[in-house]
Each structure stands twice: as structure tokens, then as C-alpha cells.
C-alpha positions as CSV (number, residue, x, y, z in Angstrom):
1,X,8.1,-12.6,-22.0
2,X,5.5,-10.0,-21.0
3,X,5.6,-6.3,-22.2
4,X,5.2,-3.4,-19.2
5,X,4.8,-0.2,-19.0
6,X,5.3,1.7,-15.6
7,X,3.7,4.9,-14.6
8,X,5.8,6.8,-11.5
9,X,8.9,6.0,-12.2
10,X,10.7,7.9,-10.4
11,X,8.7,7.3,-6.6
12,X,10.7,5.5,-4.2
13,X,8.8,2.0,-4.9
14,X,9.3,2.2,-8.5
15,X,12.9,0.3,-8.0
16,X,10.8,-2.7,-6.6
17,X,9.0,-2.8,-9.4
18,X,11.2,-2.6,-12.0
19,X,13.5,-5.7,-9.7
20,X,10.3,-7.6,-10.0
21,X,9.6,-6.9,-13.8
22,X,13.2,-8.4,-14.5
23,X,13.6,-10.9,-11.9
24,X,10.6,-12.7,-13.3
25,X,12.1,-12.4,-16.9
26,X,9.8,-10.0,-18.9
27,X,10.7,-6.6,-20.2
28,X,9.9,-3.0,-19.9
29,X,9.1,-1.0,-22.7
30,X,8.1,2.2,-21.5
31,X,7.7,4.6,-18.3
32,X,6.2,7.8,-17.3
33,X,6.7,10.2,-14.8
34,X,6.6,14.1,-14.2
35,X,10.4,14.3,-13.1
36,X,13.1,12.6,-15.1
37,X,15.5,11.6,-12.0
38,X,15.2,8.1,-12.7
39,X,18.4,6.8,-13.8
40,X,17.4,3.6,-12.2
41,X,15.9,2.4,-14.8
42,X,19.6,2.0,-16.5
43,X,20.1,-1.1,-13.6
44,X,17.0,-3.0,-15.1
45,X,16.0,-1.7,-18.8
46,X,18.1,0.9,-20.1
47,X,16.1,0.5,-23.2
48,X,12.8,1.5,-22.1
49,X,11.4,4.2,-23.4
50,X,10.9,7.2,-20.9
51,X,8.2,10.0,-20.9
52,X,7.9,13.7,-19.0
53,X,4.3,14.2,-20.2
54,X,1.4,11.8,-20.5
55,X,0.7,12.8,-23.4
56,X,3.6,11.4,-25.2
57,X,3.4,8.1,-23.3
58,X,-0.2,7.6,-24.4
59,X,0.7,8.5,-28.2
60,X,3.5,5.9,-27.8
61,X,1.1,3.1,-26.2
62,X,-1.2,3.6,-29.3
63,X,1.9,3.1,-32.0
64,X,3.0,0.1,-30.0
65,X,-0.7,-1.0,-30.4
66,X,-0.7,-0.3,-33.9
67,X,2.5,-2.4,-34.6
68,X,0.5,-5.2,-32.8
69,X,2.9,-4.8,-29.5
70,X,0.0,-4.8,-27.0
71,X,1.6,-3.9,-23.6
72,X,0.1,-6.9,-21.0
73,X,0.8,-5.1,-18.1
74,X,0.9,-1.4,-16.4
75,X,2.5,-1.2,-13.7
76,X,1.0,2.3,-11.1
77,X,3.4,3.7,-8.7
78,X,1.8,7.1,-8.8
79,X,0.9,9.6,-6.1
80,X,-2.3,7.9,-4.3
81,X,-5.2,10.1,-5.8
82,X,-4.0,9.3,-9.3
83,X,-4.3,5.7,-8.9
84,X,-7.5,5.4,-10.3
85,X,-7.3,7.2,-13.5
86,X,-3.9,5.6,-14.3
87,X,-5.4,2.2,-13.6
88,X,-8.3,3.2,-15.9
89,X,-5.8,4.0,-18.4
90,X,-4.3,0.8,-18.1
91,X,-7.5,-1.1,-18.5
92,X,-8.7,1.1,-21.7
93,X,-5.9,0.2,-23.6
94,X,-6.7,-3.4,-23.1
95,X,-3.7,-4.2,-20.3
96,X,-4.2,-6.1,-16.7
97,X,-2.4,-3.6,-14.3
98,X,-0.7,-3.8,-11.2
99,X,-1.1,-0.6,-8.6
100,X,0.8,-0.2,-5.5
101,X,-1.5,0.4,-2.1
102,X,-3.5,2.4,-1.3
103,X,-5.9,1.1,-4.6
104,X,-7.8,4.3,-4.7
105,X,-9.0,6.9,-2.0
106,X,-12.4,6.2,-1.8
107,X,-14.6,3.3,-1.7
108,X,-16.7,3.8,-4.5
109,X,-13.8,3.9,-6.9
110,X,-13.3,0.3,-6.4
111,X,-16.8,-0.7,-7.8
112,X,-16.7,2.1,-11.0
113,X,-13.3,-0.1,-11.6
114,X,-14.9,-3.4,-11.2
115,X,-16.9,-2.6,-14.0
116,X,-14.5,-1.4,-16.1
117,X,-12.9,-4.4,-15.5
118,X,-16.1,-6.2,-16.9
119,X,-16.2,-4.4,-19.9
120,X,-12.5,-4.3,-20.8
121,X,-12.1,-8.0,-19.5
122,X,-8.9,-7.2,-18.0
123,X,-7.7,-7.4,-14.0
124,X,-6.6,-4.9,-11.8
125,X,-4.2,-6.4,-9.0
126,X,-2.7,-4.8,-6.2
127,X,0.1,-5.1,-4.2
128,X,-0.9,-6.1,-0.6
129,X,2.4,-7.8,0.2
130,X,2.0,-8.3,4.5
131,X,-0.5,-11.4,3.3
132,X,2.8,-12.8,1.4
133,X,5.3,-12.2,4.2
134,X,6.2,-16.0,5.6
135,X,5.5,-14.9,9.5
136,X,2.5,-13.0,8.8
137,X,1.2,-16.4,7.1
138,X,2.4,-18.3,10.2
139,X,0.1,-15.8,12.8
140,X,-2.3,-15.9,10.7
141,X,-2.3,-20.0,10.6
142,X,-1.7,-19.6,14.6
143,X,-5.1,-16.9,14.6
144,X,-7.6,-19.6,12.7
145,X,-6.4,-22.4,14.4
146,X,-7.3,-20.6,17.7
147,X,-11.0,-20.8,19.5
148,X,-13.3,-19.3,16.8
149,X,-14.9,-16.7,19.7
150,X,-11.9,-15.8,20.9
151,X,-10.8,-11.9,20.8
152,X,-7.0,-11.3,21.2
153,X,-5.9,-7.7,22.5
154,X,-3.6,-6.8,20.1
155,X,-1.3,-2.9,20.1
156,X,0.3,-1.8,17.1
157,X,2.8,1.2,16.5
158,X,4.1,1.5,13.6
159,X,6.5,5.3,13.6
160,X,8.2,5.8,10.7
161,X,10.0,9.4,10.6
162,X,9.8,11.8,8.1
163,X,11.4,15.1,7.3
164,X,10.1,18.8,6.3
165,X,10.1,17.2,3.0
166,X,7.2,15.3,3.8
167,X,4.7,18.1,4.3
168,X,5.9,19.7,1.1
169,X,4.8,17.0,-1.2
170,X,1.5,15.2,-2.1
171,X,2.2,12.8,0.5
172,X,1.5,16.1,2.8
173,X,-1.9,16.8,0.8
174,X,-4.6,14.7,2.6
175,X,-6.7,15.4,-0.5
176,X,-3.8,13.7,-2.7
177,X,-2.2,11.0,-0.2
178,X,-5.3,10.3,2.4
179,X,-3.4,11.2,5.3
180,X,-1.2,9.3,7.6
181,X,-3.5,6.6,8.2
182,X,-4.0,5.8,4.2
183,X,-0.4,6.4,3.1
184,X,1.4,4.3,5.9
185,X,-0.9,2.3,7.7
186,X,-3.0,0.8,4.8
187,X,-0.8,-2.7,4.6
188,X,-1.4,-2.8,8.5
189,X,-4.9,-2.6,8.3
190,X,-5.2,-4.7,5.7
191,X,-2.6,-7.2,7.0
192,X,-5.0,-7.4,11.1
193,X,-8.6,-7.7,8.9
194,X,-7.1,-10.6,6.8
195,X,-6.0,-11.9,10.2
196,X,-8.7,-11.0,12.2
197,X,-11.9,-10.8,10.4
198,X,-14.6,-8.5,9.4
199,X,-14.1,-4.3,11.1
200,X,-17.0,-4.4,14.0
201,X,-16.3,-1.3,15.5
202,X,-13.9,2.0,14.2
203,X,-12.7,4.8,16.6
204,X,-10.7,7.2,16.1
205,X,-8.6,9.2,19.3
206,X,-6.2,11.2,17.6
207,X,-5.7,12.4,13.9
208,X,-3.4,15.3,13.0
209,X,-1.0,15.8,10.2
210,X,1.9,13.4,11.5
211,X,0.1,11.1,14.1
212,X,-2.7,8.9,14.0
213,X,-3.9,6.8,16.3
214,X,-7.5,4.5,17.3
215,X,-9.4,1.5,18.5
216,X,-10.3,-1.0,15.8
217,X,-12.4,-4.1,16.6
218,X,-12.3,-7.3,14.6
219,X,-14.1,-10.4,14.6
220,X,-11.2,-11.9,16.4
221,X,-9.4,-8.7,18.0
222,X,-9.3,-5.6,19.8
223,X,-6.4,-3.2,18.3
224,X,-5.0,-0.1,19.8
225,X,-3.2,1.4,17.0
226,X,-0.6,4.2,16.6
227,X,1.0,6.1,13.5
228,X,3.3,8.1,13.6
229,X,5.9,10.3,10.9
230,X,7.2,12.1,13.8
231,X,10.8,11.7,14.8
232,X,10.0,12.2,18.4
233,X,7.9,9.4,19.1
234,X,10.0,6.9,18.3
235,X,11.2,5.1,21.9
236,X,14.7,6.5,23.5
237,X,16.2,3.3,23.6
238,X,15.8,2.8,19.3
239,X,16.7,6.3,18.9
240,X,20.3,6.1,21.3
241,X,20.3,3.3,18.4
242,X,20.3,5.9,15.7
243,X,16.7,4.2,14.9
244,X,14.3,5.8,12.6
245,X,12.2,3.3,12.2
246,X,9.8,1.6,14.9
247,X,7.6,-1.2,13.8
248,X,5.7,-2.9,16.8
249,X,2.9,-5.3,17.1
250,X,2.0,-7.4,21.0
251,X,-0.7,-10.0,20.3
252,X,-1.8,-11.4,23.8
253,X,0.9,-9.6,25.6
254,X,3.3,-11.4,23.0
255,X,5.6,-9.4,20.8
256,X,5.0,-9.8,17.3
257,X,8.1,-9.9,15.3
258,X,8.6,-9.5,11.4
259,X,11.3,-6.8,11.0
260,X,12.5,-9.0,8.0
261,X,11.8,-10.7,5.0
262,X,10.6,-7.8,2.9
263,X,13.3,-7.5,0.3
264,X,12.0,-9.8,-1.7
265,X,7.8,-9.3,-1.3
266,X,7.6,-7.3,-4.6
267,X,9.3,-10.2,-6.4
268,X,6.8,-12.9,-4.9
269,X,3.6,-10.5,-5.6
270,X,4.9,-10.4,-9.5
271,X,5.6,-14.2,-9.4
272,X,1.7,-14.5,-8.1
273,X,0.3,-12.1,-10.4
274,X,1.6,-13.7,-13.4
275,X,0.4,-17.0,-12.2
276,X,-3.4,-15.6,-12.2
277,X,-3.1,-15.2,-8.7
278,X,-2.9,-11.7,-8.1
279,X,-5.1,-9.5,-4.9
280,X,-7.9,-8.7,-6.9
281,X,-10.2,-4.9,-5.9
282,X,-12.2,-6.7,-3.7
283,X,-9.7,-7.8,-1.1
284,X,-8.5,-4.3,-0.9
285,X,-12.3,-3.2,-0.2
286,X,-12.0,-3.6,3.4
287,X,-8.6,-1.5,4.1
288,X,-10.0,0.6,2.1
289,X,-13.4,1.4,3.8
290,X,-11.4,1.2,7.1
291,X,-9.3,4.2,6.0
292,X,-11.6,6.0,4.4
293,X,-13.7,6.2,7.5
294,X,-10.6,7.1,10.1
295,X,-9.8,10.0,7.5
296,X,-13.6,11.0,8.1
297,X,-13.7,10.5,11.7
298,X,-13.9,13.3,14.3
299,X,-12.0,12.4,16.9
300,X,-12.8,11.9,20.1
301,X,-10.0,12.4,22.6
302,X,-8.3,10.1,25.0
303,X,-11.3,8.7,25.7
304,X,-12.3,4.6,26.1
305,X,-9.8,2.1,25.2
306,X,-6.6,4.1,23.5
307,X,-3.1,3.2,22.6
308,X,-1.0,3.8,25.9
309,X,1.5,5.5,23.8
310,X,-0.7,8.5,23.6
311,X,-0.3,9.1,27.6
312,X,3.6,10.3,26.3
313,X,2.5,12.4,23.9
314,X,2.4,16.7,24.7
């Protein structure tokens, strides 16, 4: 049985985490987080230990080290732009660590952890879960086994509505989340370059606080994507359905489907990382410089090849 320690206990993904930690049979001994709303932790490890203020978790990591308790994993489902200094906390006190997406913010962080990781001789995996859903594995079977020059024309919406609350918290903060594009469209960016191959070309049309939207080229695709956290882009017909949510991909003018099958993603990334196959830093580097450089970007307008969507928009 494996010792863990979670830091962000109380975030909304923190419940898939602590499922994962017991559904794979190990234990967790402590967790952190700023608020204390996180009497979930009673439906998996009432016994944990709990902590307001870093402080206190850190003094309580060192006694367990003391006591020759060594925690093998910490588990990060912070705010984004703390990501990296919890995961270098993680590595210090000699644990591998699991960190929710987006890694880190910026590129560079990834190789100041890599050599971390050489000195402390511990792993940092992340949780890139698209490349472990069954019909993503099936397209992406389908893509390889296609011509090698071929380029499919692929759209992607993904709207996802958020409230007032939204703008309040870090996830508001570009500085803190990244923006629209890091916080909810990581996973898809990552999910069409392990599909699709090396980023040839990155344009972006539109980038404000709740929308996102650009041309990325691939190896083996030309995408026209669209973000969104506001309610009123979601289509009429899912909204008359009391629809929140819109998830869309059309590869080759055929509709990609994978509405389901998540429920159980953070259960098969644990299983995974415990088997010494975990998504290491470097297959994150590419999402992660694709992000990075949208957030950059100055956009250009609806200009070339954009997502048709955008013709709707005021």
C-alpha cells in the first residue's frame, strides 16, 4: 500500500483523486488546502490528516519522514500557477508526484523540473487522460493507419459554461490559470498533437476573457478550434435541452463522438502510474508550448481559415 498526500483538496478534481487513491488500494495520509470545505475526504480517508496552512503540512511531512513513513506519492490539484512549486515540493521531499493538467504555465518550467527530477531521482507524472479514453485510442489507431501525407480538416468546439463565479476566482486570473485556452482546452490540444503530430503552424483569431478560438496545423491536420465559458454560445437546440455543456469534434466532415467514458479516466491514469507507466513532463511539452504561445498571440481577426462558429458571434 502506497502513502499520499494531496495538495488542493478541496478543487473540484480533488474527488477523482482521492476515488483513484482508494480504488487502487493505497491510503492517504495527509491533505492541504487554503479552505477547509472538503468533507469529502470523509467518503475515502476520514483519517487523513488535513492542513489550512502549508506550513503545517510541511512540518507534518518531515515527522512522518522522521518516523521513517516516507510519503511515495503527492498528489497536485492546485490552482495552475502553483503547480510547479508544489511539484517541486513533492520531489524535495523525495516523493514521485502526480499533477493534474495544465503541468505548469510556461515552457521553461518543464526543463528546471526535469532536472530536479535528475537530482532527486523521483518522477513527476501528469494526468493527460484523453490518450486513455478507449475511442480516442480507436481515432487515433484509425489516424496512423491512414495515408502518412494525408491532412484531415478537423473543427472542434468545446463550450463549457461558466458563471460570475468564474471571473472572481484564479481561474479568472490569466496570470494564475493561463486563460481559457490553458485552463479548458489543454487536454484537447494535447489529445489532436498525440493524434496528429508535431504543431506546423499556430494562429490565433479570437482571444478574450470567455472565448478562444484559432487555426492549428498538424503533421496530419488542419483544426479550426473554438472555446468557449460563455452560456450563449452554446447551440439553441442543446440549450432547449437545458444543455450546458457542448463538446464537438468533425474529422473529415464526420462527427467525432466521445461524450462518455470519463468516469472512470482518473482510476486508469492511477492504475498506469503505479505500473511505471505514467505521462512523463515531456509528453506534456507540446500542449504546453501550444498554449503558451495562443496566450501570447495577438490576434488577428476573422481573417484566413477560422472556426465558422465565429460568423454567429456579436
Amino acid at each position: 500500500m502506497k502513502k499520499f498526500a494531496l495538495i488542493g483538496a478541496s478543487g473540484y478534481i480533488a474527488p477523482r483523486h482521492m476515488k483513484a487513491i482508494k480504488d487502487t488500494g493505497n491510503d492517504l495520509v495527509a491533505a492541504m488546502d487554503r479552505f477547509d470545505s472538503v468533507g469529502v475526504i470523509d467518503s475515502y480517508f476520514p483519517n487523513a490528516q488535513f492542513f489550512t496552512e502549508f506550513e503545517r503540512f510541511d512540518r507534518h511531512v518531515e515527522k512522518l519522514k522522521r518516523n521513517e513513513q516516507n510519503l511515495d506519492y503527492v498528489s497536485v490539484c492546485s490552482p495552475n500557477y502553483l503547480h510547479d512549486s508544489h511539484i517541486r515540493f513533492g520531489l524535495r521531499i523525495g516523493a514521485d508526484v502526480i499533477c493534474e493538467k495544465p503541468i505548469v504555465l510556461n515552457p521553461w518550467n518543464i526543463d528546471a523540473l526535469q532536472e530536479i527530477e535528475k537530482e532527486t531521482n523521483k518522477k513527476v507524472n501528469t494526468i493527460l487522460q484523453l490518450r486513455l479514453h478507449p475511442s480516442v485510442i480507436a481515432l487515433r489507431d484509425r489516424i496512423q493507419q491512414s495515408p502518412k501525407d494525408k491532412k484531415w480538416e478537423v473543427d472542434l468546439s468545446y463550450i463549457t459554461s461558466r458563471g460570475n463565479w468564474y471571473f472572481t476566482s484564479w481561474k479568472g486570473d490569466v496570470s494564475k490559470s493561463g486563460g481559457i485556452a490553458t485552463n479548458i482546452g489543454v487536454h484537447f490540444f494535447d489529445m489532436l498533437s498525440w493524434i496528429f503530430g508535431a504543431v506546423q503552424e499556430n494562429i490565433v483569431h479570437v482571444h478574450t476573457p470567455n472565448t478562444a478560438a484559432g487555426y492549428l496545423e498538424f503533421e496530419n491536420a488542419r483544426v479550426r478550434w473554438f472555446l468557449s465559458i460563455d452560456y450563449n454560445t452554446i447551440p439553441d437546440d442543446f440549450k432547449a435541452k437545458g444543455m450546458r455543456t457542448f463538446r464537438a469534434i468533425n474529422i473529415g466532415g464526420e462527427l467525432f463522438e466521445f461524450s462518455e467514458g470519463f468516469t472512470d479516466l482518473h482510476n486508469i491514469s492511477y492504475k498506469e502510474v503505479l505500473a511505471g507507466n505514467g505521462f512523463s513532463l515531456e509528453d506534456t511539452r507540446t500542449s504546453i508550448d501550444t498554449v503558451y504561445a495562443i496566450r501570447n498571440a495577438v490576434p488577428i481577426g476573422l481573417k484566413g481559415d477560422f472556426h465558422p462558429v465565429l460568423l454567429n458571434l456579436k
